[in-house]
N, CA, C and O of each residue as an XYZ file, in Angstrom:
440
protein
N     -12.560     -2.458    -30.469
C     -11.281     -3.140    -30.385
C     -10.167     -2.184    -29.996
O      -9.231     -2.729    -29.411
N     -10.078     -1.053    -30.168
C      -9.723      0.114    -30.058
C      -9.685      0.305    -28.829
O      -8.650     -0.210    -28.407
N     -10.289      0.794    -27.984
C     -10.516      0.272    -26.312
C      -9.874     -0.738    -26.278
O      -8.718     -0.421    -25.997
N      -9.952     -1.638    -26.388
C      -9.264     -2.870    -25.739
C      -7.602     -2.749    -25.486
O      -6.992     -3.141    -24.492
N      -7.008     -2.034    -26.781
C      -6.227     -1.982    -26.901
C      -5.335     -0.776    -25.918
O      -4.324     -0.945    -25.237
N      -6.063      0.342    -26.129
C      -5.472      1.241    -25.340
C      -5.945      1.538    -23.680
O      -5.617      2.395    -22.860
N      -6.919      0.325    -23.650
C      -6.746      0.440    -21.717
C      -5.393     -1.094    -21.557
O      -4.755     -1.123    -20.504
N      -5.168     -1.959    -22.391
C      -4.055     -3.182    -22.484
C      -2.671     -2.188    -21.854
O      -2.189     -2.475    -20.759
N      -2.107     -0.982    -22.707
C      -1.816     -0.450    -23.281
C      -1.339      0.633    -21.877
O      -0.204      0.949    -21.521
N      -2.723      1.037    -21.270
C      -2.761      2.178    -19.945
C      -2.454      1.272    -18.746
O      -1.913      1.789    -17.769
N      -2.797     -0.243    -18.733
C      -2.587     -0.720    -17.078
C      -1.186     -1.071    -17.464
O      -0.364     -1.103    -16.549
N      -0.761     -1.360    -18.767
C       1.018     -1.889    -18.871
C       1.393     -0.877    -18.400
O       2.019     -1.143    -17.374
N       1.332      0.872    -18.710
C       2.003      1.561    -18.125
C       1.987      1.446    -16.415
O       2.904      1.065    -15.687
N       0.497      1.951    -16.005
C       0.316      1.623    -14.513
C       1.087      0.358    -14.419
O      -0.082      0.070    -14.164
N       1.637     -0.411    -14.376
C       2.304     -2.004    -14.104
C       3.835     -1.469    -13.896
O       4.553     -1.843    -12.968
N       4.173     -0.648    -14.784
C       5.641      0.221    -15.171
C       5.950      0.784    -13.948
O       7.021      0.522    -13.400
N       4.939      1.708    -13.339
C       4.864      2.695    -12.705
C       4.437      1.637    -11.156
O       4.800      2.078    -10.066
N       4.101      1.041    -11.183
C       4.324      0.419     -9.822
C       5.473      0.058     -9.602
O       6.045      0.510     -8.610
N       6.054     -0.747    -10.362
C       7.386     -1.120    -10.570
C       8.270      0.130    -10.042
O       8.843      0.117     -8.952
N       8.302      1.032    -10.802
C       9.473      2.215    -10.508
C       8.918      2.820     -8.625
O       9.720      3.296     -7.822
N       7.537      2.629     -8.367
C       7.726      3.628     -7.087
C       7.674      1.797     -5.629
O       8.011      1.833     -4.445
N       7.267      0.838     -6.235
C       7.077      0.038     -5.005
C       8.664     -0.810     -5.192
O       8.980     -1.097     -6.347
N       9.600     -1.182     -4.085
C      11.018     -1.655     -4.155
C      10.902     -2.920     -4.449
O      11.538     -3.247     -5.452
N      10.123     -4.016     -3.758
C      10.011     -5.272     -4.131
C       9.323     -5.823     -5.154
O       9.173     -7.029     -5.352
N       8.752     -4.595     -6.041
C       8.136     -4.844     -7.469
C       9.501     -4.734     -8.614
O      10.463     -3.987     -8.435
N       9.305     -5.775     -9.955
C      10.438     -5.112    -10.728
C      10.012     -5.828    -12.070
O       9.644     -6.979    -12.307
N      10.186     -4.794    -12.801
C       9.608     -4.998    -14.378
C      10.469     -5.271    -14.695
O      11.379     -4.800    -14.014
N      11.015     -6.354    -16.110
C      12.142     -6.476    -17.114
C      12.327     -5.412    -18.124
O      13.432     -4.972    -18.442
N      11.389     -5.083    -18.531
C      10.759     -4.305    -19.834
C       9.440     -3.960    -20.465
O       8.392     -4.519    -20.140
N       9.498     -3.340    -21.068
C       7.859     -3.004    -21.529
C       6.812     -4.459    -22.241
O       5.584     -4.389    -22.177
N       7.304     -5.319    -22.689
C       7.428     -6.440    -23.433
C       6.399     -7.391    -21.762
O       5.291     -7.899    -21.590
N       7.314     -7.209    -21.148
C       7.150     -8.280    -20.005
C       5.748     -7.675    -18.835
O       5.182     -8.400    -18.017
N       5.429     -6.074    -19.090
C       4.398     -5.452    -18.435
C       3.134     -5.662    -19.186
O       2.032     -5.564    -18.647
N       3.369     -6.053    -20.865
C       2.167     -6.212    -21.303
C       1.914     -7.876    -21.081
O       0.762     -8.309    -21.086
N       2.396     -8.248    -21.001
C       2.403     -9.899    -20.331
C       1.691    -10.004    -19.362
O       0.574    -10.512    -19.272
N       2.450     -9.425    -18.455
C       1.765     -9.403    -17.044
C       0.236     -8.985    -16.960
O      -0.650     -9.649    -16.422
N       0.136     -8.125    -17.404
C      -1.469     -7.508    -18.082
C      -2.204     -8.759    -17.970
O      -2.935     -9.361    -17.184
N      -1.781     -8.848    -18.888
C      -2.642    -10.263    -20.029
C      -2.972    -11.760    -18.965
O      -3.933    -12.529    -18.983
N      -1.784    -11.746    -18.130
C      -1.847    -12.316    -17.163
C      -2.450    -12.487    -16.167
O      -2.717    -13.624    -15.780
N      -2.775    -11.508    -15.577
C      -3.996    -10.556    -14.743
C      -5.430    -11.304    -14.720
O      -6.201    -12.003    -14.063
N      -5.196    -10.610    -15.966
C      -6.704    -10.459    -16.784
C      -7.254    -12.184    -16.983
O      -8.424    -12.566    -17.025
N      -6.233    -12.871    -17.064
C      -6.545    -14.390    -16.936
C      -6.867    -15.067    -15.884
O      -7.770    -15.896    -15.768
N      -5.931    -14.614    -14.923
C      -5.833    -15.267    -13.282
C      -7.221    -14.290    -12.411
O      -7.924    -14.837    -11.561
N      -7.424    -12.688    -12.856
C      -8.704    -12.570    -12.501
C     -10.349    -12.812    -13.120
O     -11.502    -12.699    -12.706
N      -9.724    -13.164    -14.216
C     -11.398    -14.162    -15.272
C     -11.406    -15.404    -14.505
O     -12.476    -15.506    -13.906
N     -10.575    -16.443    -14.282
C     -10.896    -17.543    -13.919
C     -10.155    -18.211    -12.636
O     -10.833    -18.858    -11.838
N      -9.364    -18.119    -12.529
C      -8.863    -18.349    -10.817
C      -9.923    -17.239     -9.544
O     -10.602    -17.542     -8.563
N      -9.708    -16.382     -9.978
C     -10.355    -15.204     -8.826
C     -11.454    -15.463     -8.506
O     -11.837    -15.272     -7.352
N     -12.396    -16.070     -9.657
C     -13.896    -15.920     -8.524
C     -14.406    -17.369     -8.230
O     -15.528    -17.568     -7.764
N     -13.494    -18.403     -8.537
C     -13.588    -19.642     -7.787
C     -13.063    -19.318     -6.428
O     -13.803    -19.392     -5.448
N     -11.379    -18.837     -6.303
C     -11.149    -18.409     -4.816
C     -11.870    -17.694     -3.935
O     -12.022    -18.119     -2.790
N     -12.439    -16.454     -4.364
C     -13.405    -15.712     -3.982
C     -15.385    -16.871     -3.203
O     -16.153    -16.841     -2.241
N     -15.188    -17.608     -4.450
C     -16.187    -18.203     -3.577
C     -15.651    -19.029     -2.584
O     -15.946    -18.676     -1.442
N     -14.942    -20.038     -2.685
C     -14.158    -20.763     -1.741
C     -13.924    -19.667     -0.492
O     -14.770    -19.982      0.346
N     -13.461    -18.973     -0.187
C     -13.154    -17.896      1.224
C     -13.867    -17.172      1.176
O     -13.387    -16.212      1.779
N     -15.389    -16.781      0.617
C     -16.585    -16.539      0.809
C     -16.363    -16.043      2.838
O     -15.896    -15.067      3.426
N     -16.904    -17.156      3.204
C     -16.618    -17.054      4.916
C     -16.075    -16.218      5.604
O     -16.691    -15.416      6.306
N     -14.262    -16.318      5.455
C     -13.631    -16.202      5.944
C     -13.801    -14.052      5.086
O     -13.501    -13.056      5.745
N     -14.302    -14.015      3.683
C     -13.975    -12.540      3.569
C     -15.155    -11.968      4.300
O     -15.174    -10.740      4.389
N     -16.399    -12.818      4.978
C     -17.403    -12.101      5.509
C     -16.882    -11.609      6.802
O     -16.876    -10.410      7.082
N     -16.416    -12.596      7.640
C     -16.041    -12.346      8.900
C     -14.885    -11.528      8.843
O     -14.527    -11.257      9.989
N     -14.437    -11.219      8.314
C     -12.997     -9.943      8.171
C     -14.180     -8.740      7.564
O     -13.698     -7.609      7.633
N     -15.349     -8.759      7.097
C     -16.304     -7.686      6.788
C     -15.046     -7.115      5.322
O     -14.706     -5.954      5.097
N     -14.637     -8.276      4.614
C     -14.225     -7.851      3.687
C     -12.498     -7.624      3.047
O     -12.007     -7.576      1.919
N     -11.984     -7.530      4.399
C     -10.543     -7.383      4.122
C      -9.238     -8.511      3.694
O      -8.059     -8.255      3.451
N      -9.870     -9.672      3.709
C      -9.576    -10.856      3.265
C      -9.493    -11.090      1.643
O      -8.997    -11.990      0.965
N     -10.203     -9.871      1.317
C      -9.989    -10.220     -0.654
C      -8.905     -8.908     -0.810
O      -8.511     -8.860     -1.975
N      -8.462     -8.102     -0.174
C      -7.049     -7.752      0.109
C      -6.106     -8.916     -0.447
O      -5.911     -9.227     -1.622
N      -5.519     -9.534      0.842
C      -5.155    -11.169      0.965
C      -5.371    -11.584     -0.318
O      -4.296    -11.897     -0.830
N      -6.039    -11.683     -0.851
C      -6.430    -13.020     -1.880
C      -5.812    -11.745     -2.949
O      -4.617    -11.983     -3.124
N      -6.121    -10.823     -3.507
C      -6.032     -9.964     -4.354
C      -4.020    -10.102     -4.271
O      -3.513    -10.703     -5.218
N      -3.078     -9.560     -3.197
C      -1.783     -9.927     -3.203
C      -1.811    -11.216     -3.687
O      -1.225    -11.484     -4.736
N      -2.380    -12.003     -3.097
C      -1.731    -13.605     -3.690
C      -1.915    -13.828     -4.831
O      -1.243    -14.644     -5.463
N      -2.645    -13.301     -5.205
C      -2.881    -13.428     -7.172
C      -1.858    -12.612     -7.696
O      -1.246    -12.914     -8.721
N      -1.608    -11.421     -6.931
C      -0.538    -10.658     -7.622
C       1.090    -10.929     -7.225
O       1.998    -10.119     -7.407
N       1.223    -12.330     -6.614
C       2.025    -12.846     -6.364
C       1.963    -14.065     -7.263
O       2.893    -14.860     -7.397
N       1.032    -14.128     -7.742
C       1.033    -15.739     -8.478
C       1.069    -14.810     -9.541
O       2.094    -14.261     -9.139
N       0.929    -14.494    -10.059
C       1.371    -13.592    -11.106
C       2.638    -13.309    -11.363
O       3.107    -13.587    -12.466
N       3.151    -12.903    -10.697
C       4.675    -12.355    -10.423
C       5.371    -14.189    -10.409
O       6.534    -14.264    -10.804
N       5.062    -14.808    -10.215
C       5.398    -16.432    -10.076
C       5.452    -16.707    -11.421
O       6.594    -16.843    -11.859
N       4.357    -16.855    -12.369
C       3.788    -17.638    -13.791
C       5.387    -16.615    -14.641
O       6.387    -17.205    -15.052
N       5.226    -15.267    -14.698
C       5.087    -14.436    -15.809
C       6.953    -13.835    -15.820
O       7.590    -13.295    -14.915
N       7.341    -14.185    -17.115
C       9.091    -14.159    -16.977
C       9.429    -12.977    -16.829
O       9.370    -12.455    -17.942
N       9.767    -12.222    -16.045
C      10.348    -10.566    -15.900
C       9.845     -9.808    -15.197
O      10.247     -8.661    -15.000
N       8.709    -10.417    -14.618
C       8.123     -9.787    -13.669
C       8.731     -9.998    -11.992
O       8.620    -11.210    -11.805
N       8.967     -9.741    -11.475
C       9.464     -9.970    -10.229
C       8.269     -9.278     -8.849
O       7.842     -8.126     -8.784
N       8.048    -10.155     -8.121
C       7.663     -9.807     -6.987
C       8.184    -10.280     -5.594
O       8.108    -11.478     -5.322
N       8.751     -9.324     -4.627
C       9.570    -10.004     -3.903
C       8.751    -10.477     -2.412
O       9.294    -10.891     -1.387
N       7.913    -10.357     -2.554
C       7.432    -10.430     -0.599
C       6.256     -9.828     -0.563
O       6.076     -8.890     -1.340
N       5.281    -10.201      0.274
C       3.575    -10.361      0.665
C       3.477     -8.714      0.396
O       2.936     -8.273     -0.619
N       4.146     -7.736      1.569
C       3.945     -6.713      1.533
C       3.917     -5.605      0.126
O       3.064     -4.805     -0.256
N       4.923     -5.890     -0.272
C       5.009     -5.923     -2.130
C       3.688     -5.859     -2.632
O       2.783     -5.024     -2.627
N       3.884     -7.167     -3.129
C       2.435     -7.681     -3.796
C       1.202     -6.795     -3.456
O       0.651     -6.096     -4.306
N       0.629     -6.900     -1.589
C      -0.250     -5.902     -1.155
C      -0.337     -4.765     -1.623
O      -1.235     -4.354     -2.358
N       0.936     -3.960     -1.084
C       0.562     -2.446     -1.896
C       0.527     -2.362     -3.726
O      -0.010     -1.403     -4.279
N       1.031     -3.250     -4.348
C       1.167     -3.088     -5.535
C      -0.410     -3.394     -6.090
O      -0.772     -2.742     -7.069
N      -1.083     -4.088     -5.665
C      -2.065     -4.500     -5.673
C      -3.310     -3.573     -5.782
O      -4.115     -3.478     -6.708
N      -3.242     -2.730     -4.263
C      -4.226     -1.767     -3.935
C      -4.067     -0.789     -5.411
O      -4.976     -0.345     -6.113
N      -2.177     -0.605     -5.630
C      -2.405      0.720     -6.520
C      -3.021      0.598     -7.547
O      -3.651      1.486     -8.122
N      -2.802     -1.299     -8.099
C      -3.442     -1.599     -9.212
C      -4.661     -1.483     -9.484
O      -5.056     -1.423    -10.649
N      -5.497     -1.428     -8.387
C      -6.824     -1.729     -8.041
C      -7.738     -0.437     -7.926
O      -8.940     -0.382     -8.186
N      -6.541      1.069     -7.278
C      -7.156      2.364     -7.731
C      -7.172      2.540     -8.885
O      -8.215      2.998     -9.352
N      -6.065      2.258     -9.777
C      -5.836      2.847    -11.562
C      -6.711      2.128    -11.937
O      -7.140      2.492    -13.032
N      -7.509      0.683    -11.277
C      -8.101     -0.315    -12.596
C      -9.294      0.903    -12.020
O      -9.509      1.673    -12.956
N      -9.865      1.173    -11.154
C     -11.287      1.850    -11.051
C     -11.224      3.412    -11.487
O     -12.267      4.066    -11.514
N      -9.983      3.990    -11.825
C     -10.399      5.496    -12.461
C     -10.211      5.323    -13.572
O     -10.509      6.251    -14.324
N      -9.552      3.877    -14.249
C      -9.059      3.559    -15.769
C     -10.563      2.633    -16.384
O     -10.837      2.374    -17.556
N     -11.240      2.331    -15.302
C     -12.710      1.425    -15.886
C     -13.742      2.769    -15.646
O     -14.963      2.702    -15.785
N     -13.171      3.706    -15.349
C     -14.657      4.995    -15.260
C     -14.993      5.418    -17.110
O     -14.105      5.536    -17.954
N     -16.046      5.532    -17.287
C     -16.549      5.878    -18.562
C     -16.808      7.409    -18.350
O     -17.263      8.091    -19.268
């Protein structure tokens, strides 16, 4: 439980820290980054891999770069649901996304 808590805990910061270096990202407060987390973690348990199968196709024929795409739009629907979070525009979302997506894979290394 312990884990749970302090990787919750490590992507709120990473969430912080996107915020401060990407311009069209913008946190309210620390309060509103662990939200967003939590948020995530919901919209990628159960929205993500229905979409993912649905554009199945379309991510083969891009050989993949299409769950890019889908990955911003979640982190735009995110930024939509969650009060204090702000996301301003596709490009936003994109890079905020990727960075999220390096910290989640050196923050999920054992």
């Amino acid at each position: 439980m312990l884990s749970l808590i302090v990787k919750w805990i490590l992507y709120t910061l990473v969430i912080i820290f996107i915020s401060w270096i990407i311009p069209g990202i913008e946190v309210e407060n620390f309060l509103s980054a662990m939200i967003i987390c939590l948020v995530l973690g919901l919209i990628n348990s159960f929205i993500k891999p229905f979409l993912a199968l649905i554009t199945l196709p379309i991510t083969f024929v891009t050989f993949g770069l299409f769950s890019l795409i889908l990955n911003a739009l979640l982190f735009m629907l995110a930024g939509w649901i969650t009060p204090g979070f702000e996301v301003e525009g596709f490009w936003s979302a994109l890079l905020g996304s990727l960075i999220l997506s390096l910290f989640a894979v050196a923050l999920d290394k054992k």
